[in-house]
C-alpha positions in Angstrom: 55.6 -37.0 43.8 57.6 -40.3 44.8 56.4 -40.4 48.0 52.8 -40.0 46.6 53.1 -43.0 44.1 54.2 -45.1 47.0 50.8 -44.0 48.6 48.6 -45.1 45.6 49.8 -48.4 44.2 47.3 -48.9 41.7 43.8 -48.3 40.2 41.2 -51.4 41.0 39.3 -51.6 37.7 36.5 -53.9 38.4 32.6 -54.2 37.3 31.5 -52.7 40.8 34.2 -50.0 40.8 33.9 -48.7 37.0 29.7 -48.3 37.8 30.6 -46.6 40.7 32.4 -43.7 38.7 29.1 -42.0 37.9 28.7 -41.0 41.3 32.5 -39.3 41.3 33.8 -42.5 43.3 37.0 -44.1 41.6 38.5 -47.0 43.7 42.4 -47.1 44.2 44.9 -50.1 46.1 47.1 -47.9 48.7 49.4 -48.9 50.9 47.9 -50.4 54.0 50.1 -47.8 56.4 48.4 -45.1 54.7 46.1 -43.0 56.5 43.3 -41.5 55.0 44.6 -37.7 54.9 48.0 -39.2 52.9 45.3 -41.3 50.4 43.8 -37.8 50.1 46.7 -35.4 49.5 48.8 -38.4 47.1 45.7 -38.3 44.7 45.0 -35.0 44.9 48.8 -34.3 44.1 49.0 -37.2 40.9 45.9 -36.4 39.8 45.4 -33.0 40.2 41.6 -33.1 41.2 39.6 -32.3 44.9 38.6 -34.9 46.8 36.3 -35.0 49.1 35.9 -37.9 51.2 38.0 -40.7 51.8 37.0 -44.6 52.7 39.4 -47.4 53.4 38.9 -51.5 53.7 41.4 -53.7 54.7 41.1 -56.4 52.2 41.9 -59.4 53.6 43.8 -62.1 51.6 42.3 -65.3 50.5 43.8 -69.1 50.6 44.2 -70.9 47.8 44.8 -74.2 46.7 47.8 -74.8 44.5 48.0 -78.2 42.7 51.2 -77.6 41.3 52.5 -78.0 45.2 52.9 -82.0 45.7 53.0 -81.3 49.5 51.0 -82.1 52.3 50.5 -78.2 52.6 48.6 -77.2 49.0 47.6 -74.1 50.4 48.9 -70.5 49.3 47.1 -67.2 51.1 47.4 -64.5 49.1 48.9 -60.8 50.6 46.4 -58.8 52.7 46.1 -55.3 51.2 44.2 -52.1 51.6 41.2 -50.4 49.0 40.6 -46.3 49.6 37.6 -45.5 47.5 37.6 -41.7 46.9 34.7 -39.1 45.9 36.1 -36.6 43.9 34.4 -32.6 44.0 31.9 -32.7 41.0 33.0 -32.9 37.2 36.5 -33.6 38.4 37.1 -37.1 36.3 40.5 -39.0 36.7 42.0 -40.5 33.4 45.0 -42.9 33.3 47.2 -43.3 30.4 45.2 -41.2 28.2 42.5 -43.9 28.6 39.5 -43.1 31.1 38.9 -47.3 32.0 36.4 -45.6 34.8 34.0 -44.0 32.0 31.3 -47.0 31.0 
């Protein structure tokens, strides 16, 4: 299980990801060495549900501009990281915390 939470970081709650959930599709941040057969086996094994398909995007960090910075360099570029979206098998829903933030 350790090595499976180090797998999936998080769950990305966002508008676009919560109205995805009616079509079985949750959206997770992972690590961005994962592969997709590690995404798939970590959620299957924290969640105990079946997934069936597995897509990654490399999210790319953005630059910002920090104002509190009084240097010539105001800049700050945020960490690149990696999304997996995930179908799940049909009537398989994943709940976290005892709160389902996916259902709308």
């Amino acid at each position: 299980m350790p090595e499976a939470r180090r797998v999936v970081k998080r769950a990305v709650v966002t508008e676009k990801s919560v109205a995805q959930t009616g079509g079985a599709r949750y959206t997770f941040a992972v690590d961005s060495d994962a592969s997709k057969h590690k995404i798939k086996s970590a959620v299957e094994q924290i969640f105990k549900v079946k997934v069936l398909r597995v897509n990654t995007i490399s999210v790319h960090g953005k630059s910002k501009r920090d104002l509190r910075r009084r240097t010539a360099r105001a800049t700050v570029k945020q960490p690149d990281w990696k999304k997996a979206i995930v179908t799940l098998k049909e009537g398989d829903k994943i709940e976290l915390g005892g709160v389902n933030y996916f259902e709308s």
